[in-house]
Backbone as JSON Lines, residues from 0, in Angstrom:
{"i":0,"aa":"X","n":[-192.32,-88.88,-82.94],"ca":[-191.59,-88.99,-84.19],"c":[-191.62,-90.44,-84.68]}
{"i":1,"aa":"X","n":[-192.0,-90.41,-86.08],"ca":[-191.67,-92.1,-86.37],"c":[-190.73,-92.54,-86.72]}
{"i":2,"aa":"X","n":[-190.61,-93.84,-86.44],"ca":[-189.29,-94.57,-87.19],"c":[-188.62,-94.8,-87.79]}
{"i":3,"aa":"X","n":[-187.59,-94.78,-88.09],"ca":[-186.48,-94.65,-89.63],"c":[-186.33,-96.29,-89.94]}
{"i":4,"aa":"X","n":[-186.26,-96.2,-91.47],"ca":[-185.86,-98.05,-91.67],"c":[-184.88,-97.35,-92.71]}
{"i":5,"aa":"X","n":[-184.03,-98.3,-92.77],"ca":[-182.92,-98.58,-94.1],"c":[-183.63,-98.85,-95.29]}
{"i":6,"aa":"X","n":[-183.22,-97.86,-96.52],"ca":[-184.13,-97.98,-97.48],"c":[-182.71,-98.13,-98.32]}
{"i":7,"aa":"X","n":[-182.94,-98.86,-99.9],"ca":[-182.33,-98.64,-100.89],"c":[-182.76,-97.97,-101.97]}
{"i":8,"aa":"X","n":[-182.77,-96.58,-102.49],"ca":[-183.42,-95.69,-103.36],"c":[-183.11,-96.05,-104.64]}
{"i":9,"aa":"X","n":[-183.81,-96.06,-106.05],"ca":[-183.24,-96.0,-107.83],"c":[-183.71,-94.51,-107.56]}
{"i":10,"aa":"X","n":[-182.21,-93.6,-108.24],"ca":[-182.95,-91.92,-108.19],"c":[-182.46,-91.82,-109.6]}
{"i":11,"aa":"X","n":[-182.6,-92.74,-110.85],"ca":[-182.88,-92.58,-111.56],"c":[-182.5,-93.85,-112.68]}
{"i":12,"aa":"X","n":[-182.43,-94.2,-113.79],"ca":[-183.35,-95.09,-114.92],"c":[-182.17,-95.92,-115.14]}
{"i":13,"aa":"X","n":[-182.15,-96.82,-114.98],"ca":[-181.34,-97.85,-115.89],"c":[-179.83,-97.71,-115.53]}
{"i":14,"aa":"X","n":[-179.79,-97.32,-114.28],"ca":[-177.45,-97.07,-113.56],"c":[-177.96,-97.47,-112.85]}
{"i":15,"aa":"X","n":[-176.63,-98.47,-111.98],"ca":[-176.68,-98.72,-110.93],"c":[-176.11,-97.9,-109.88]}
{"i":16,"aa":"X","n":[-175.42,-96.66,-110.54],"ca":[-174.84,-96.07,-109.63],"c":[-176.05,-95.02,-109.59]}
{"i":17,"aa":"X","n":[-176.96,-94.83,-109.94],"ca":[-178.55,-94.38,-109.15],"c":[-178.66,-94.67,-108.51]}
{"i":18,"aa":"X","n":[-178.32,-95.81,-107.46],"ca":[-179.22,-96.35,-105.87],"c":[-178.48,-95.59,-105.14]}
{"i":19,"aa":"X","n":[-179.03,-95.09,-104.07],"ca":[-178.55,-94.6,-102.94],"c":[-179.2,-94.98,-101.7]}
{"i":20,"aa":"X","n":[-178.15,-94.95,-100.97],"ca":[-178.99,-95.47,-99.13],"c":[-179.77,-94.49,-98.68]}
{"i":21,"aa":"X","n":[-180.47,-94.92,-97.89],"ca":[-181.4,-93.72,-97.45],"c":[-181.87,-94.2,-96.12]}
{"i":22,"aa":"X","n":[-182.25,-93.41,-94.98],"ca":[-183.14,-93.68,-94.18],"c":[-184.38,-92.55,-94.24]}
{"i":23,"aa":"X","n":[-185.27,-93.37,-94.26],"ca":[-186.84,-93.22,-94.33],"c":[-187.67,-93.46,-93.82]}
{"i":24,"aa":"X","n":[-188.86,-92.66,-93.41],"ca":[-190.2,-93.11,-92.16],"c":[-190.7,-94.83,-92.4]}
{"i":25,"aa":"X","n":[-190.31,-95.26,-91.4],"ca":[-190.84,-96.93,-91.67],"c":[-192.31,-96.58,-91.91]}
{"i":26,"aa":"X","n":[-193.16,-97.26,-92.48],"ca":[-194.46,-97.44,-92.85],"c":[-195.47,-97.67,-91.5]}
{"i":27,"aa":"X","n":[-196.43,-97.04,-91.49],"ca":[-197.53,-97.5,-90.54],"c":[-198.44,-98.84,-91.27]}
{"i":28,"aa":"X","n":[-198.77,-99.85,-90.63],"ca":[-199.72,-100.63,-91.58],"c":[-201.13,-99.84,-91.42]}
{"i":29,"aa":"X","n":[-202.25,-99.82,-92.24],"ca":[-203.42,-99.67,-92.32],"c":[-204.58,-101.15,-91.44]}
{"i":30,"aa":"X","n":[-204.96,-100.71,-91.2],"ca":[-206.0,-101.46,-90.63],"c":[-206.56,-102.62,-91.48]}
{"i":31,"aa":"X","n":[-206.15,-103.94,-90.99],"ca":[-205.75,-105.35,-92.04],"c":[-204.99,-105.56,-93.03]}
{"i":32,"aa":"X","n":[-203.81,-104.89,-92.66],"ca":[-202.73,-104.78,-93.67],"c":[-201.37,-105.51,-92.48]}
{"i":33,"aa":"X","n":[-200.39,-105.64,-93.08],"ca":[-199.39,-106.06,-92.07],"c":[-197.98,-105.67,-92.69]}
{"i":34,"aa":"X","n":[-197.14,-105.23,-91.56],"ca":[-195.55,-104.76,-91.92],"c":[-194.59,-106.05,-92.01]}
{"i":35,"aa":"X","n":[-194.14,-106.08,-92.4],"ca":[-193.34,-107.17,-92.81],"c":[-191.76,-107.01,-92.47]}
{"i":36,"aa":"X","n":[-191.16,-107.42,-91.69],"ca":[-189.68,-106.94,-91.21],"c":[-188.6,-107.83,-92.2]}
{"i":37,"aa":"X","n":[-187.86,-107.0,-93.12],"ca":[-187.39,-107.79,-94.01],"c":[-185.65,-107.82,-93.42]}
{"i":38,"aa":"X","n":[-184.9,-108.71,-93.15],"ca":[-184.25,-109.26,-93.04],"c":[-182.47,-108.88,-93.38]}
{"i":39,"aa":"X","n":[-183.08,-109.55,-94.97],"ca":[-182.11,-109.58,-96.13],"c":[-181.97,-109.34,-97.33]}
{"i":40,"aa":"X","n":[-181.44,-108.98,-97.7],"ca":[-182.22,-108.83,-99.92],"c":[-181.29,-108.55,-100.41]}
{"i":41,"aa":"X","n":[-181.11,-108.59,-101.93],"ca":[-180.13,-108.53,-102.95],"c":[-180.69,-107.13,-103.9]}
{"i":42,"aa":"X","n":[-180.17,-106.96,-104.71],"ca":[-180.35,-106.43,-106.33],"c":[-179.33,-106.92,-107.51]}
{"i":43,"aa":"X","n":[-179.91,-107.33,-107.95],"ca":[-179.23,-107.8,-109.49],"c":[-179.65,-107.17,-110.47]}
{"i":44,"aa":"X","n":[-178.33,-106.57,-111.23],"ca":[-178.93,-105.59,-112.3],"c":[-180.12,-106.3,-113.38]}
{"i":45,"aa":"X","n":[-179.81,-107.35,-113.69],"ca":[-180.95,-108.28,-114.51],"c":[-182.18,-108.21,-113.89]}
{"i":46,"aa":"X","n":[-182.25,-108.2,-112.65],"ca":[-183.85,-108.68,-112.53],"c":[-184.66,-107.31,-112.24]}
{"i":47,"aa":"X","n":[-183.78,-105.95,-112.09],"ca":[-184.16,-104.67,-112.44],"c":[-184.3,-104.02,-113.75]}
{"i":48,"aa":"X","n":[-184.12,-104.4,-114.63],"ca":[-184.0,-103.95,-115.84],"c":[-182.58,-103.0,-116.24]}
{"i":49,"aa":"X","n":[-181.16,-102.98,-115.26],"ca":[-180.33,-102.11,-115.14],"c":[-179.48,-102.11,-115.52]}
{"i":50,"aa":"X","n":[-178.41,-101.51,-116.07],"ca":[-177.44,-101.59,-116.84],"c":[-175.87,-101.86,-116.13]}
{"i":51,"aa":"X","n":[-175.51,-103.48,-116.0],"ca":[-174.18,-103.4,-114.94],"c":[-173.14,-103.02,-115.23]}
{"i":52,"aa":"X","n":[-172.78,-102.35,-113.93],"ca":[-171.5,-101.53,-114.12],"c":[-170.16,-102.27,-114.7]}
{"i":53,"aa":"X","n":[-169.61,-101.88,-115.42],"ca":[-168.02,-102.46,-116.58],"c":[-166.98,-102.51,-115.65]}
């Protein structure tokens, strides 16, 4: 079975209350490709195109 990673989903256009958590098959890399273990990260409705919540 493969691996689950913490995903953040948009399940749909322009809300922020569209994201949902998710766990999802971590990625296999392809042959000269590389996985990248990410850390930390943000979302800001601005730099998504999204409409912030009032």
């Amino acid at each position: 079975m493969r691996q689950l990673m913490k995903a953040v989903i948009l399940k749909g256009y322009r809300e922020m209350e569209k994201l949902e958590y998710a766990q999802v098959p971590k990625p296999i890399p392809q042959p000269g490709k590389v996985l990248i273990k990410l850390v930390a990260s943000s979302i800001l409705p601005k730099n998504c195109g999204l409409k912030p919540p009032l």
